[in-house]
N, C-alpha and C positions, 0 to 999 in steps of 0.2 A: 870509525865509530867513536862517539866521546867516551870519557869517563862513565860520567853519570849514564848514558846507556848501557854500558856494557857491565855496569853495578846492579842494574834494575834486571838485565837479562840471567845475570851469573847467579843470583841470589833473590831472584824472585819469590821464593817460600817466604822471606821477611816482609817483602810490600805485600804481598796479595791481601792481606786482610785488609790495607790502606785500598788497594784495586776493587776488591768486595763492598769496603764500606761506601765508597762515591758512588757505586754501580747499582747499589739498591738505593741509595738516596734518591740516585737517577732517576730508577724504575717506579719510586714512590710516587714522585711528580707528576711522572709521564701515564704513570698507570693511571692516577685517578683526574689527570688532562685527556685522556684518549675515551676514558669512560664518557666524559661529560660532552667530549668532541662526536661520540658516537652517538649518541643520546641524542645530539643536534642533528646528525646525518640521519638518524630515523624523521625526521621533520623533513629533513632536504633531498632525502633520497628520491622521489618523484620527479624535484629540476632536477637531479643530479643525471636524472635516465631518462630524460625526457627529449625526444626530437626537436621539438623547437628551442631556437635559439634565443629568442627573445621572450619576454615575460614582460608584462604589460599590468598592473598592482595601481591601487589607489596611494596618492602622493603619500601618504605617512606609511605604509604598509614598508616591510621588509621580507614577508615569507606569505606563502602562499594560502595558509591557514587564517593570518592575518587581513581579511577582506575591509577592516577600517569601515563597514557600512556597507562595500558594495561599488561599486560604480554601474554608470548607465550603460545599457547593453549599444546605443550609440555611437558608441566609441569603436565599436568592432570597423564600421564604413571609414571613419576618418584614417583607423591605421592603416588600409588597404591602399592610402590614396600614397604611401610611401613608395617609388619605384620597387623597391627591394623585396618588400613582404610578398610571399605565395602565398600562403594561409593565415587567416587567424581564428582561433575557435576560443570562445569560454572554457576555463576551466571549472567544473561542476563538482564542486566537491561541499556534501553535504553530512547532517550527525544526527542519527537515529536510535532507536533502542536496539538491541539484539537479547536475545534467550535463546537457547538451545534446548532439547528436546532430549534429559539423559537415561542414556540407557548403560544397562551393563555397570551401576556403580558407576556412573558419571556423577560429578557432582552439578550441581543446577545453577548456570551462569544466565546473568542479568546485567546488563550493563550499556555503555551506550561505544558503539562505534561510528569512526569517523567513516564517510562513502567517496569512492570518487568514481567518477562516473565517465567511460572510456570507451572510445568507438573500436569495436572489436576487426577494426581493419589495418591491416598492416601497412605500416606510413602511416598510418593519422595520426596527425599532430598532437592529440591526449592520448593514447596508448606510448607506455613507456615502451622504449626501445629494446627491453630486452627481454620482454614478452615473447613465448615459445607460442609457433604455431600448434600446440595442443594447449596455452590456457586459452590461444585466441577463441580456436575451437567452440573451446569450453563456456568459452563470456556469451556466444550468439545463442545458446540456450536459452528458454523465457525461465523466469525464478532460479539463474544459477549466479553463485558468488563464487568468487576466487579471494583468498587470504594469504599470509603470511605464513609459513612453516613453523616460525619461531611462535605463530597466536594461535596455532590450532588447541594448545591445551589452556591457554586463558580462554579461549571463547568457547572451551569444553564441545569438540566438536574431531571429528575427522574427514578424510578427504570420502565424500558419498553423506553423508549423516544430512538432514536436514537442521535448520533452525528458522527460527521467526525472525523477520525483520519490518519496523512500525507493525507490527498484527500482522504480516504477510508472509505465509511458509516459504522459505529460499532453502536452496541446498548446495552443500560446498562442493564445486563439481574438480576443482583443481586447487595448486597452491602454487607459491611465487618462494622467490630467495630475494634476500634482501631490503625486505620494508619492514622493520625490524617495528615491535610496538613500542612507547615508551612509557605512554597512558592508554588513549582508547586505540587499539587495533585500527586497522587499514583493512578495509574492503572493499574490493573491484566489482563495479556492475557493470553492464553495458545500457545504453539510454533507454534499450527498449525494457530489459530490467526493471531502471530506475523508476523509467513511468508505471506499469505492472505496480508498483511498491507505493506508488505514489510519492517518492523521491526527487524528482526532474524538475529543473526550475525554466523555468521557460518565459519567466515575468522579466519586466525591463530594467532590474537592478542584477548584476551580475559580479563575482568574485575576477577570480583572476585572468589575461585572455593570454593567451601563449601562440606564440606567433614563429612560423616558419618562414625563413627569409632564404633567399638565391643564392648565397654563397657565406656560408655559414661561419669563417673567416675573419667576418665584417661585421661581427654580433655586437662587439663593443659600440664602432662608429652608429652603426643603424638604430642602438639602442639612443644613443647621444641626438640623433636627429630627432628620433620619435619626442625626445624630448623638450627639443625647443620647439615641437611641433603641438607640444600639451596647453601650454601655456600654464601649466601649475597642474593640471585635471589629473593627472595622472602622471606615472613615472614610469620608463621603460629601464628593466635589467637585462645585460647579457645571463645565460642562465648561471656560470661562471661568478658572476657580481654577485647572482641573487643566494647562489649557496656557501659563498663565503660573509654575507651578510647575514645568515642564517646562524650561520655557527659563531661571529663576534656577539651578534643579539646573544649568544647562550651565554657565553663569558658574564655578560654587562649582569645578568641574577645574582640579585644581594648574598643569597645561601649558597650559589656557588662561587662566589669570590670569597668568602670567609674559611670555605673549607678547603679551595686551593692557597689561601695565604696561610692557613694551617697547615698545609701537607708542605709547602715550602720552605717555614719556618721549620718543622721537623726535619726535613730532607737536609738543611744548610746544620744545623744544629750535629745531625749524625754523621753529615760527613767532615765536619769541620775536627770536631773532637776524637775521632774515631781515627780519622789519617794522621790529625797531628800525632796523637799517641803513638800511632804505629809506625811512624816515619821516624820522630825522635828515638824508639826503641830500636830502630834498625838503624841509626845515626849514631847510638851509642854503642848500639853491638861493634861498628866500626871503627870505632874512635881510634884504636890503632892504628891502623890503615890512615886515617884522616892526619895522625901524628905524625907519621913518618913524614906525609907530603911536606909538612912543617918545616921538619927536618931537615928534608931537599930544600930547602927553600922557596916552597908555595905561598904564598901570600895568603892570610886570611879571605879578604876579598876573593880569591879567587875558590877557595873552600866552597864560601857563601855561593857564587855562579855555580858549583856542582852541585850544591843542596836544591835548590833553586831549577835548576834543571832537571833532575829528579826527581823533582814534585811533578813538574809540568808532564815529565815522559809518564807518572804514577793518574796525572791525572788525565792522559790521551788511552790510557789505556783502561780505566775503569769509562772512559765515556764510549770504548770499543764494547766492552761487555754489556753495557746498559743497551746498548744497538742490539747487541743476539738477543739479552734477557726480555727486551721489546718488543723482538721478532718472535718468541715463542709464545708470549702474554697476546700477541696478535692472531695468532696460528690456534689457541686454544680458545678464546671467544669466539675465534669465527668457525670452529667443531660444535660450539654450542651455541651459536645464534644469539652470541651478546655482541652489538655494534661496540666497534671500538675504532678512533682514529688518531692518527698524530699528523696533524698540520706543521708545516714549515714555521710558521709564525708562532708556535709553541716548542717544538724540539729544538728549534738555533737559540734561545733564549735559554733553554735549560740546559745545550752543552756547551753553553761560555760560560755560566755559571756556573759549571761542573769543575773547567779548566781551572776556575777563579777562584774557588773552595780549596782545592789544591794547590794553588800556590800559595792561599793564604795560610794552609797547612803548615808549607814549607818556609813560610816566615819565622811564623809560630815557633819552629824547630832551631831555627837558627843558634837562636842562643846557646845549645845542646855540644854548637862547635867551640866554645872558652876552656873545654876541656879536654882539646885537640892538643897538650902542650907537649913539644918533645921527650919531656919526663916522663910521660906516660908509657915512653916505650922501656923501662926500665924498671916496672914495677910487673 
């Protein structure tokens, strides 16, 4: 075991507050990145549970909300003609008024929800896959809706309670986990439903078409074919493409890029000031210790490699408690129905920059060693 570990292990009570301050720097980033990344998975949680592997969107679209106009329902014969595809169906997803009906001190909700519109059979390629045979049940009902757990109190409603949807009385017969609202609510019809409401699009411009292919393995490649198969018309995604293109589209938001390079610049700010101080204070608590090596004949240089190592060991170990402190910020949203995620492509970037705050701590501190001088051991 080197030096420098077995100084960070023996005398831990001096760093922790340098371990503390990088671990909530951490957590600052990461918390209000996982907020924003969840926020995007309420958008994408549909591909994200959805059977089919492929998705089929107008050439500019990115997300399945974004229909760009529509495309011609057409197009459903030509992708059939790929060996690979078994299904393709439209996905129908439509935005209507909602009101509820309150009673008991309810307060009186008005507002518009988004529809999506799902064949309440098990395997069909628009029933999300992790649909319980009692919502299935529940959807072949005429005027029944299924919702969100987390939107039952924005759409002031509960599981049995009627509401209106377009002027039409529906009633919430079940609910779901995981389609979390972020603006309008998500609610489940089934088509016979949707027409009942007069909802159902049935004309020759269609949103998105979601397509079930043979060997689900091959989503990428098949997606790639469909593509030079378009000729510009359209764009096929693996469903995989289309909800990590989902969550970069969140990123690229002007007011979320300013308030993430605000939460970064505070995060780099507290950790940088916060370890150096506490690093140098527990560098000069040792300066004894540091002298004697002197003494022996330690080369400054080599002082500087155990400072410098020290940091690094101070700074693997505040990026170990940002991981638990993440893991319980995770554990407690998802108690209370607030999405929250951490992508690879945002957590590897804020733990090298965790490591990097820390050693640049332990630059910082260096100097702290000029008073490392034999003499010191005699005062």
């Amino acid at each position: 075991m080197s030096l420098a570990l077995s100084t960070l292990l023996y005398e831990w009570r001096r760093y922790l507050a340098a371990v503390i301050a990088l671990s909530v720097a951490g957590l600052l980033v990461l918390s209000l990145t996982g907020m924003f990344m969840g926020m995007s998975k309420s958008f994408t949680a549909t591909v994200d549970r959805s059977p089919a592997e492929v998705m089929v969107l107008p050439p500019n679209s990115n997300n399945v909300f974004d229909s760009g106009g529509g495309q011609p329902r057409r197009l459903i014969p030509e992708i059939y003609q790929h060996p690979a595809v078994m299904e393709a169906r439209p996905l129908n997803i439509g935005f209507t008024g909602w009101s509820n009906f309150p009673t008991d001190g309810q307060p009186a909700k008005d507002q518009g929800v988004e529809i999506f519109i799902v064949d309440p059979v098990r395997g069909a390629v628009t029933l999300p896959s992790d649909f319980s045979d009692q919502v299935i049940n529940a959807l072949k009902e005429p005027f029944a809706v299924v919702v969100d757990r987390s939107s039952l109190g924005k759409l002031g409603v509960q599981v049995g309670d009627k509401a209106k949807m377009n002027g039409f009385t529906v009633w919430v017969r079940d609910t779901v986990e995981g389609y979390p609202s972020m603006f309008n609510a998500v609610v489940f019809v089934s088509p016979q439903t949707a027409k009942l409401i007069r909802q159902f699009n049935d004309g020759p411009q269609i949103g998105a078409i979601v397509v079930k292919i043979a060997h689900g393995a091959r989503a990428t490649e098949v997606a790639q074919q469909l593509n030079a198969m378009s000729k510009g018309r359209y764009r096929a995604w693996s469903r995989e493409e289309l909800s990590d293109a989902g969550q970069r589209s969140m990123l690229k938001e002007g007011g979320i890029v300013v308030i993430l390079g605000f939460a970064v610049v505070v995060g780099i700010f507290i950790g940088v000031v916060i370890t150096w101080q506490t690093l140098q204070g527990a560098i000069m608590a040792n300066i004894k210790e540091f002298a004697s090596l002197r003494a022996l004949g330690v080369s400054m240089r080599s002082l500087r490699l155990i400072v410098m190592e020290l940091s690094l060991w101070v700074g693997l170990a505040g990026l170990a408690l940002t991981a638990v402190l993440a893991g319980v910020v995770w554990v407690l949203s998802t108690t209370f129905g607030v999405p929250m995620d951490f992508p690879l492509f945002i957590d590897i970037p804020v733990g090298i920059a965790m490591v990097i705050v820390a050693v640049l701590s332990g630059m910082l501190s260096l100097r702290i060693l000029k008073k490392s001088q034999p003499a010191e051991l005699l005062r």
